[in-house]
C-alpha positions in Angstrom: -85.3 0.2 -183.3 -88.8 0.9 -181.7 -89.1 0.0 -177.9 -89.3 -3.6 -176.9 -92.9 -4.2 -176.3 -94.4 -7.6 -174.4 -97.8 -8.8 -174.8 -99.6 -8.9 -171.5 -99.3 -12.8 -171.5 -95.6 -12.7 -172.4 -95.1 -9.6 -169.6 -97.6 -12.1 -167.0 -95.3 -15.2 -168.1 -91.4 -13.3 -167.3 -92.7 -11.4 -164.3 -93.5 -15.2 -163.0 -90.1 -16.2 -163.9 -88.2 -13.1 -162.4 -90.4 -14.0 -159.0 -89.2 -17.6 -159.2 -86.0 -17.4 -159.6 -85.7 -15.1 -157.0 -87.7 -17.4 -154.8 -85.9 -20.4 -155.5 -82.2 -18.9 -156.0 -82.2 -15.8 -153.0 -84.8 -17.3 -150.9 -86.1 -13.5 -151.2 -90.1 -13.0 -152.3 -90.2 -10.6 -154.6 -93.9 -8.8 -155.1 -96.0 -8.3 -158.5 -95.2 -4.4 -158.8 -91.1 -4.8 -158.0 -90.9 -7.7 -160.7 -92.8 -5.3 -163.3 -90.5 -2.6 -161.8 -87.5 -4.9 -162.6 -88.4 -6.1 -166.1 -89.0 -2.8 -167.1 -85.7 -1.8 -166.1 -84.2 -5.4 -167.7 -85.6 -4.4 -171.0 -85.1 -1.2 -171.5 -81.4 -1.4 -170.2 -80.4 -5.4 -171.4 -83.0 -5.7 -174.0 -81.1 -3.8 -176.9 -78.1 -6.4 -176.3 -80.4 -9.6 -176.7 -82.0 -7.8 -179.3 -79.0 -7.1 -181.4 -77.8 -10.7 -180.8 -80.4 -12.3 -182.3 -80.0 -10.6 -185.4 -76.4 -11.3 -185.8 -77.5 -14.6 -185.0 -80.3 -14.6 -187.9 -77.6 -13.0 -189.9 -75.0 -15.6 -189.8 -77.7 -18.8 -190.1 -78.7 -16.9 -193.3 -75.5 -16.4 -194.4 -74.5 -20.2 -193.9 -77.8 -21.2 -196.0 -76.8 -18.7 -198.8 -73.5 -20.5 -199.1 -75.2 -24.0 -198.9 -78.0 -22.6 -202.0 -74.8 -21.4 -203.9 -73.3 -24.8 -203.3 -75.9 -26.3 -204.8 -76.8 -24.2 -207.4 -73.3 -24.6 -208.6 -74.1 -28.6 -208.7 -77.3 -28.2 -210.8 -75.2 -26.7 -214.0 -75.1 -28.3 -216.9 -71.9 -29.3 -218.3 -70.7 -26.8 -221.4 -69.0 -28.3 -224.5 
């Protein structure tokens, strides 16, 4: 897996939330250069978890819409005599 990599909107948009929460939920301001500092440390320590999740997450929603193709498929045959 190559390194989890945010686009400077998306890395503008989570450092906002990271100084939110801690505003609103530890009454604690937390500066510009700490919530890069954090994030940085979030992703490249949490991000490979959340990362892997989603896939087994993809992996299972595909494997549920296989079944319901082969489901189907099984439907559409023609009856043999």
């Amino acid at each position: 897996m190559s390194p989890i990599k945010f686009t400077s909107t998306e890395k503008s948009l989570l450092i906002d939330k990271l100084q939110r929460y801690f505003h609103k939920e530890l009454e604690q301001e937390l500066g510009h250069f700490d919530a890069d500092f954090l994030l940085d440390f979030f992703t490249k320590e949490l991000g490979a978890l959340y990362y892997n999740r989603g896939l087994y997450d993809a992996q299972a929603l595909m494997a549920e819409k296989l079944e319901l193709i082969s489901e189907q498929i099984v439907e559409l045959e023609l009856p043999v005599s």
